[in-house]
N, C-alpha and C positions, 0 to 999 in steps of 0.2 A: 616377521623379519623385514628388515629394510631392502628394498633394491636399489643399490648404488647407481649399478646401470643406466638408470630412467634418465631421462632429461630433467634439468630443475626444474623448468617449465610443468611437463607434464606431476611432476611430485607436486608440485605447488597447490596443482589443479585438485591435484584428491585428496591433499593436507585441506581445503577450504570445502570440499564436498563433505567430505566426513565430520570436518566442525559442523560445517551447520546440520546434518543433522543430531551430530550430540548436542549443539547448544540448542538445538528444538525442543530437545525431548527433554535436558534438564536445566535448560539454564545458563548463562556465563558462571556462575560463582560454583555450580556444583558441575561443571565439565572440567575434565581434567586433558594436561597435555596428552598422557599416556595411551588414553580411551580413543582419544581421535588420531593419535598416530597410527595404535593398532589397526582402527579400522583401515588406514589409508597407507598399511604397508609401507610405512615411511620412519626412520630414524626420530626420535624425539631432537633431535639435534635441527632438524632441519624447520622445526618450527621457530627458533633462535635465528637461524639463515637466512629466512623469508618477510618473518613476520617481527623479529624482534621478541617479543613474550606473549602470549594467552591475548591480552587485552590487544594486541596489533593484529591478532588472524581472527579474533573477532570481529573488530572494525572492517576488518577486510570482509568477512563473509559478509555484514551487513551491507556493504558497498556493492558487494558484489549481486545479492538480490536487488537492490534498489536498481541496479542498472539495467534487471530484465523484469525487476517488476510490475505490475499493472498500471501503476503511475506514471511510466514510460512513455504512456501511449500518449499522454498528453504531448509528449515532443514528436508526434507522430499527424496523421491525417487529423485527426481530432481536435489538435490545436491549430489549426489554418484550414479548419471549414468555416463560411461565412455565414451557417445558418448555426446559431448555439442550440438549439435542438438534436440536430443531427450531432454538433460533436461531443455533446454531454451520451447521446445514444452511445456514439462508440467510444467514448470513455468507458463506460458501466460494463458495455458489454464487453470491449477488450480488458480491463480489470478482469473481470472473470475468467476469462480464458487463457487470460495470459498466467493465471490463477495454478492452473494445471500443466503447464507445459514445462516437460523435463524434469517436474517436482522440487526444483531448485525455488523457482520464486514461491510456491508452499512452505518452505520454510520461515520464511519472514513473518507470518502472522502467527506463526506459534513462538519466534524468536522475540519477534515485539512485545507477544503480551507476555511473556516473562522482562523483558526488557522496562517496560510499563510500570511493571509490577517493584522491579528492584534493577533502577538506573544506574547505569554505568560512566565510567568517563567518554565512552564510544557516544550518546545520545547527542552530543554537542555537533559531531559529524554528520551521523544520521539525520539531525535535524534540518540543518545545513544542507546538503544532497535532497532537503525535498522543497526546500524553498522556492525555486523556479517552478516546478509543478503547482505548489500551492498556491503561488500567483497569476499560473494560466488557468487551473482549475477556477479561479475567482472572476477572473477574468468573463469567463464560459454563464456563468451562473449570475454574475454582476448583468449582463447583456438581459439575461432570461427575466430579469426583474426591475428592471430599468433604475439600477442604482449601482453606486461605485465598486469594484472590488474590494475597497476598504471601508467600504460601510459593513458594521456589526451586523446587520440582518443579512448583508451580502453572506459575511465568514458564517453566521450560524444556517442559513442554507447548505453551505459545502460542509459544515460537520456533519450535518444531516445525513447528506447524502454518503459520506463515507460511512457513518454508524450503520446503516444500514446494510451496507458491502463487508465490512469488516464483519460484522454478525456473522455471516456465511462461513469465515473462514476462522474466524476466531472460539468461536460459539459449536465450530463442527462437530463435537463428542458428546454436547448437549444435544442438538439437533439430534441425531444418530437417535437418543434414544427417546426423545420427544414426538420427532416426525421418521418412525422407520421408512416411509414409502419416499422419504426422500432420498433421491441420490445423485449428489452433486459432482461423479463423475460422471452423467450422463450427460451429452450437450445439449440435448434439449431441454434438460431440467434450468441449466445455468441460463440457456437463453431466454425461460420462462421469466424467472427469477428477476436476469434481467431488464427485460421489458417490464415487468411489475414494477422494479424501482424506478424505470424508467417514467412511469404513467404517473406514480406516485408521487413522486418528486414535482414533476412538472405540473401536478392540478395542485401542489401545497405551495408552489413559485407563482403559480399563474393569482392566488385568492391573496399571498401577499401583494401581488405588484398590483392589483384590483383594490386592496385596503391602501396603497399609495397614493395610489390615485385618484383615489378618493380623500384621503386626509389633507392632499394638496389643494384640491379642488375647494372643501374647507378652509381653508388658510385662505384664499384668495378670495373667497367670499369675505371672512373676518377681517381681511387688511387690504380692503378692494385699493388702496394706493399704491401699493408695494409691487 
């Protein structure tokens, strides 16, 4: 039953907690209004008040992770440290942690890879909302390999490095049963985890920006004018 009572404000709040975890678990196309009102003790009418239809408190929920999700952190210390080392470190490791906090930003990787899977009109938004990230993430990693943000070997480092992060959170029901001794709510495991991609990354950044500089050093050998 609805409480009238509430504040809209507060209603709001647990009309968008409840989507997301029904659209985690099955989806935009197979959540229904009904299933997340119930959960969030809320009037089916009030999702028409807030949101407009389905496809507006979805957008919203995805907005609403993206704004505390791990990608955040790039507008954070991590984007204005001067060593890219250090803030790729706290990029990886805050992604992770910020992974688990309040469970709300855990919805997003199981939202996405349904989202992934069968796109919505919301992805135009979503994508949009990660664009500044995707450009300081480049930014971070362009430094790390002494080539531009918008060089193609720049972007295929930063996919790298998020497939690897995503695995974790995306991947976690295979893990589970692949690697039982793991447990990625433990913080040590995450800051294992961490640091591993951490190392891994930077010794596959460090042998590209070493085969750069090398193939320049070629070039000026073959066109000693230029």
């Amino acid at each position: 039953m609805a409480n009238d009572q509430v504040s809209p404000d507060v209603t709001r709040d647990k009309i968008i907690g409840s989507a997301g975890e029904v659209f985690a678990e099955v989806g935009f196309h197979n959540a229904t209004i009904r299933e997340i009102c119930s959960r969030a003790g809320a009037n089916v009418a009030a999702v028409n008040y807030h949101f407009r239809d389905k496809l507006g408190l979805y957008t919203e929920v995805l907005a609403s992770c993206l704004v505390t999700h791990p990608a955040a952190a790039l507008n954070g210390k991590s984007a204005h440290s001067s060593d890219p080392k250090t803030a790729l470190k706290m990029l990886i490791s805050g992604w992770f942690e910020r992974n688990h906090e309040n469970g709300r930003p855990a919805w997003l990787a199981r939202i996405m890879a349904h989202e992934m899977a069968n796109p919505t009109a919301a992805l135009d938004r979503v994508t949009e909302s990660m664009r500044a990230n995707y450009q300081r993430f480049r930014a971070i990693v362009g430094k790390l390999i002494g080539l531009s943000p918008d060089d193609p070997r720049t972007r295929m480092c930063v996919h790298s490095i998020v497939g690897q992060i995503l695995h974790y959170s995306q991947a976690r029901p295979t893990l589970e049963r692949l690697w039982p001794d793991l447990n990625l709510d433990d913080p040590e495991w995450r800051r294992a985890i961490a640091d591993h991609i951490v190392a891994f990354s930077l010794a596959g950044m460090e042998e590209i920006k070493r085969e750069q500089a090398e193939n320049t050093t070629e070039e000026i050998k073959d066109n000693p004018s230029t």
